[in-house]
C-alpha positions in Angstrom: 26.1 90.0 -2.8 29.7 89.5 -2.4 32.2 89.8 -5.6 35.7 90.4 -6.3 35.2 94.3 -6.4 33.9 94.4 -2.6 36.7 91.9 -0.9 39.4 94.4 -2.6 38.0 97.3 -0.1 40.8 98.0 2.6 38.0 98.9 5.2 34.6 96.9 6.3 31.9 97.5 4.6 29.2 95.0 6.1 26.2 93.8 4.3 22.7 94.8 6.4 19.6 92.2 6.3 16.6 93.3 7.8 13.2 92.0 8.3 10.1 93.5 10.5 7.0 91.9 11.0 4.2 94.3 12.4 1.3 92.5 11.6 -0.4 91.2 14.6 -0.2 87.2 14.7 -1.9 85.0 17.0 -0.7 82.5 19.4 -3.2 79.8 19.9 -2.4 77.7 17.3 0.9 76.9 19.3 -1.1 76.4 22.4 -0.3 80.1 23.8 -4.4 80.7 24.2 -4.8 84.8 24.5 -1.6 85.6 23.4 -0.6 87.4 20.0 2.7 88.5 18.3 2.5 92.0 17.9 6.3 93.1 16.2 9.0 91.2 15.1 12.2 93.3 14.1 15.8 91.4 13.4 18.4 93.1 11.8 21.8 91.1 10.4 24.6 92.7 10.0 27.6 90.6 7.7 31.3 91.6 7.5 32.1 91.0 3.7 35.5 92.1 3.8 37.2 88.8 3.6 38.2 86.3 0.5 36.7 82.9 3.0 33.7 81.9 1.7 31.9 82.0 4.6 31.9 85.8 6.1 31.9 86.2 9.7 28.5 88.1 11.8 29.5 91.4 13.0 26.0 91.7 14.8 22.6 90.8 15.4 19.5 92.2 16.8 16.5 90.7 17.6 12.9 93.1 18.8 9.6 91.3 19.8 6.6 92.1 21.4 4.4 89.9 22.5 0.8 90.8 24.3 -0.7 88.2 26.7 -3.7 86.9 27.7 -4.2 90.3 30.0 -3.2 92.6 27.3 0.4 93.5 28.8 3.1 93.9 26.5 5.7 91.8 27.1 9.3 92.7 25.2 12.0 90.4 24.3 15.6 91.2 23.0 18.2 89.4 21.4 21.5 91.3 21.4 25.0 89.9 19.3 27.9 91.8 19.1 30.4 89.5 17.4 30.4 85.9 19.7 28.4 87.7 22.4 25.1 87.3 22.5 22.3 88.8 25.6 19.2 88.2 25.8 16.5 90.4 28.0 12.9 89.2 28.3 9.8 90.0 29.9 8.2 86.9 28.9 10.5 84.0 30.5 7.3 81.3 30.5 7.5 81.6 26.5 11.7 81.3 27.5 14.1 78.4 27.1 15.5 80.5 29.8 13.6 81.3 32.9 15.5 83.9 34.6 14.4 86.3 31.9 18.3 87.8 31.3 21.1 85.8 29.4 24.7 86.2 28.2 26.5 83.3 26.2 29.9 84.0 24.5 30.0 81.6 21.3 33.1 79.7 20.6 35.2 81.3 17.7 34.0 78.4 15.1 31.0 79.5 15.2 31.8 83.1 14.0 29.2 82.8 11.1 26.3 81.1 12.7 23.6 83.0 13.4 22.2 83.2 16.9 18.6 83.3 16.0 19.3 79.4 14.8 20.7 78.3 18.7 17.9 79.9 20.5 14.2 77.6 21.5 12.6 81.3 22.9 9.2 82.2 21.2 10.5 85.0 19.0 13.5 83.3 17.6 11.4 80.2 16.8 8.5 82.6 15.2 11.2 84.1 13.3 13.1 81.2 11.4 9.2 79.9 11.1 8.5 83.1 9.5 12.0 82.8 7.3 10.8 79.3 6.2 7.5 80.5 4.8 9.4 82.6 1.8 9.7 81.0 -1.7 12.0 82.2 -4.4 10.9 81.5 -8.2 12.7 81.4 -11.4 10.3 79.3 -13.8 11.7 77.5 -16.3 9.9 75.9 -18.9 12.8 73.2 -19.8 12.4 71.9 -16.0 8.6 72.4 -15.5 8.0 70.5 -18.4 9.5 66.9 -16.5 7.6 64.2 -14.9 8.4 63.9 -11.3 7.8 61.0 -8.5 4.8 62.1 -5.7 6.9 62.4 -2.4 5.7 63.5 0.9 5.5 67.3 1.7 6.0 67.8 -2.0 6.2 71.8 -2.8 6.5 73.3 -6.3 10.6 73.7 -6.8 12.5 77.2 -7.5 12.4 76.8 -11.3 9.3 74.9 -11.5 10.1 71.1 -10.0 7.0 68.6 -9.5 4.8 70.9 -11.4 2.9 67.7 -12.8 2.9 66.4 -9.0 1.2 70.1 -7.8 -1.5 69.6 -10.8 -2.5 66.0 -9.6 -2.6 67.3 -6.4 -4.9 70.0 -7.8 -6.9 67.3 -9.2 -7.2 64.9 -5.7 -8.3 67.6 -3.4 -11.8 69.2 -2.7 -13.3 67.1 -5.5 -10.9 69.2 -8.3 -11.7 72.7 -7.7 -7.9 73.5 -7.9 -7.7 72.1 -11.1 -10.9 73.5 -12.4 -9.7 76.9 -11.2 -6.3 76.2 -13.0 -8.8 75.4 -16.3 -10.6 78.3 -16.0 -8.0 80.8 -15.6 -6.1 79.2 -18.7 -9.1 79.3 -21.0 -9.4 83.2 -20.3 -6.0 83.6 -21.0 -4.8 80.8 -24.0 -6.7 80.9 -26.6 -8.0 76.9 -28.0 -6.8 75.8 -24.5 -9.4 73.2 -22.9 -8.1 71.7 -20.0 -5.0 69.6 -18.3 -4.9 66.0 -16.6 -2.2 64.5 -15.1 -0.6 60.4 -16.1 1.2 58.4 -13.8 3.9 57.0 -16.3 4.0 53.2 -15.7 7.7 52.4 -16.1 9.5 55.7 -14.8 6.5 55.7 -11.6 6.3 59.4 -12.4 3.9 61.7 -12.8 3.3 63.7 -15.8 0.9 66.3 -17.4 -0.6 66.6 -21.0 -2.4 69.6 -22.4 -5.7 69.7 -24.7 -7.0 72.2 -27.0 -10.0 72.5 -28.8 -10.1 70.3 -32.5 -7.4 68.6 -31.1 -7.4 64.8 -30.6 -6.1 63.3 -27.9 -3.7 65.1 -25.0 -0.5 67.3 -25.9 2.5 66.3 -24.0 4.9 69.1 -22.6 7.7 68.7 -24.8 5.3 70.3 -27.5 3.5 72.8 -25.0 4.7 76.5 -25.8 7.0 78.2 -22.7 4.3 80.5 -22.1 1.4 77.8 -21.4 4.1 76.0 -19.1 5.1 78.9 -17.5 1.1 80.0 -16.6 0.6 76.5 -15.4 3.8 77.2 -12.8 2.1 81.0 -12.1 -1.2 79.6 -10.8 0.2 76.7 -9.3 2.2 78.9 -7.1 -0.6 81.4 -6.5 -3.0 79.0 -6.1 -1.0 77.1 -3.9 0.1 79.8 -1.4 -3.9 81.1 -1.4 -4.6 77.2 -0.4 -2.0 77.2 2.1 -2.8 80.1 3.9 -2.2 79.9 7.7 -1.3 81.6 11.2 1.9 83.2 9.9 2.3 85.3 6.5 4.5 83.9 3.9 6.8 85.6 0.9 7.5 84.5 -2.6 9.3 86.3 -5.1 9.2 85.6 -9.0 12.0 86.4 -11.5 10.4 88.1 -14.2 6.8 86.2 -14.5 5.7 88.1 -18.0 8.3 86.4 -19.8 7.5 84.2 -23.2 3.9 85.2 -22.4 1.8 87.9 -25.1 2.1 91.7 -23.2 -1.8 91.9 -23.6 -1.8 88.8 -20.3 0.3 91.3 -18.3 -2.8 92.5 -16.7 -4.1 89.4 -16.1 -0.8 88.1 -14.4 -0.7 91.4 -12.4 -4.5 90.6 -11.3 -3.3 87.1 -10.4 -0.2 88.1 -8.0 -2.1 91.1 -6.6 -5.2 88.4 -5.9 -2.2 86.2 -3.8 -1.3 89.3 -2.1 -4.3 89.7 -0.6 -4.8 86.3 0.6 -1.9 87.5 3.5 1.4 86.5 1.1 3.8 89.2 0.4 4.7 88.9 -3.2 8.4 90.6 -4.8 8.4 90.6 -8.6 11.2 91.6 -10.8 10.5 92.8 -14.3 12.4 94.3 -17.2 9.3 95.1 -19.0 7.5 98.6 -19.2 4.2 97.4 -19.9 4.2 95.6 -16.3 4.8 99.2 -14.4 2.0 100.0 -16.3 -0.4 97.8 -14.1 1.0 99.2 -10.7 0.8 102.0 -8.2 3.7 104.0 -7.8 4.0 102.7 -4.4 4.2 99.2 -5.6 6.9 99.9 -8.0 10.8 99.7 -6.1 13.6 101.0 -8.5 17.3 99.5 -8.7 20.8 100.9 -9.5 23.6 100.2 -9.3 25.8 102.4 -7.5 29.2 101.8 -6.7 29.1 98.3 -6.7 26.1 98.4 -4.5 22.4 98.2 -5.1 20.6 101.4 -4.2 16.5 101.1 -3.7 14.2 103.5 -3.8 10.3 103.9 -4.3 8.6 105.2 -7.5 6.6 107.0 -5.1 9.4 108.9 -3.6 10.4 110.3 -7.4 9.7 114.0 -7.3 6.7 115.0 -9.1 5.9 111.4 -10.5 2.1 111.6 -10.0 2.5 115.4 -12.3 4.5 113.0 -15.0 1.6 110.5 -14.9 -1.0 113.0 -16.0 0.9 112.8 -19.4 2.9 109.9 -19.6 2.1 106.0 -18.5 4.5 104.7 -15.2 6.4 102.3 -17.7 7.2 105.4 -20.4 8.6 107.5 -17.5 10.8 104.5 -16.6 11.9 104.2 -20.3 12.6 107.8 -20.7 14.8 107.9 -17.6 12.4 109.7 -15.4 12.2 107.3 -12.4 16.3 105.9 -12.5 16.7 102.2 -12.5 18.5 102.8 -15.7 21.6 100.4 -17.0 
């Protein structure tokens, strides 16, 4: 986000985060009976011109709104402007302040912590809760394929970490239907593939996982599994996992590019999968280099990236002038290869 090109500019140019949440969440399950989280906005703003390595906030902004037991709409407001922060509130019983107005000048050391992580009020707290809930994945096969020791509040890691740990998980809880829905899904989609078990090494304490296929004898240990049955085993352990885990507040995961090492004819399959997460309340961000995987999408679910400037400009497939015209003729991931829709190197 940051590089050499950025910190040579001889005027700010500040890097802007933000993040809304506008799906009604409700309260009770932290004791707040009748009440319900109705928006959540907080907007970051990061001064990058400077060599340190940490950069210093510029601002921060934080909108909630809050109904009550009654139905009133109660607003909150978190205000920085560089080591000032004020807060206004209507809702000063949900408060770690009680007089419902606040003003707090930060010391200068503390130029780059965010404000949102020194405040106990409701919003804050339902925000870095929020932020906490997203997952980032970058599978790889090399790391997925390692046995790893059972530790408390074990999760799947960024490039596939305690995947053997998740599938004997699958196989402990509610009598193995997690690991026959793993099963199933691999037998539609790997052909010979019968099923998967999990070993608890006796020296190492670890677990591991084997792999067997029909007129095979006897279980296939990872080092001789292909990438692409590692890397489905990682897929639906993550999607089946955030469906399991489903709860009061939405969570994100992205996935870096999930089609690779895997035949294009499973992209639809895949797509099904993440789309089927999606829908159990997690917001899913994919990133693909591969035409075939536009081919599976909506317009609207398709975001498009260039480079401009040293920056990365966004924009939706649906916004591309006269796309759904193109599409009577030509597939989403051929107008992306002919140039139609940007995002082009």
């Amino acid at each position: 986000m940051c590089n050499k090109r950025l910190r040579r500019r001889r005027r700010p140019r500040p890097l802007r985060i933000r993040v809304q949440h506008e799906v009604s969440m409700n309260l009770d399950f932290l004791e707040f009976e009748g009440h319900s989280l109705d928006k959540l906005d907080y907007e970051l703003s990061l001064d990058l011109w400077s060599s340190e390595q940490s950069h210093s906030i510029e601002s921060e902004r934080l909108n909630a709104s809050i109904r009550d037991a009654q139905g009133k709409s109660l607003s909150y407001t978190l205000d920085r402007r560089g080591q000032r922060i004020n807060v206004t509130n209507e809702m000063p019983q949900l408060s770690q302040n009680k007089e419902g107005s606040e003003t707090v000048d930060l010391p200068a050391y503390e130029s780059s912590r965010l404000a949102i992580n020194s405040r106990f009020d409701l919003p804050a707290f339902l925000l870095r809760q929020t932020l906490l809930q997203w997952k980032f994945f970058n599978i790889a096969p090399h790391v997925a394929r390692q046995s790893y020791r059972d530790i408390p509040n074990v999760v799947l890691g960024v490039q596939g970490e305690n995947l053997s740990v998740i599938l004997n998980q699958f196989s402990e809880k509610n009598d193995g239907k997690l690991r026959d829905a793993v099963e199933l899904a691999m037998r539609g989609m790997v052909p010979g593939f019968k099923g998967v078990r999990t070993v608890r090494l006796p020296v190492e304490g670890t677990w591991a996982f084997q792999v067997s296929e029909d007129k095979i004898i006897g279980g296939i240990n990872p080092t001789s599994v292909s990438d692409g049955t590692v890397r489905l085993l990682a897929l639906l352990s993550i999607i089946l996992s955030e469906t399991e885990a489903a709860g009061p507040i939405d969570s994100m995961i992205t996935i870096e590019e999930p089609e690779i090492s895997l035949h294009p004819h499973l992209i639809p399959e895949i797509t099904a999968m993440l789309e089927l997460c999606a829908n159990s309340g997690t917001q899913v961000f994919v990133t693909t280099h591969n035409p075939d995987f536009l081919d599976e999408l909506d317009p609207c679910q398709i975001i498009l990236c260039d480079k401009v400037d040293g920056f990365t400009e966004m924009v939706s497939a649906e916004s591309v002038s006269d796309v759904e015209v193109f599409r009577q003729s030509f597939s989403l991931g051929e107008l992306w290869e002919h140039g139609t829709l940007g995002a082009t190197p």
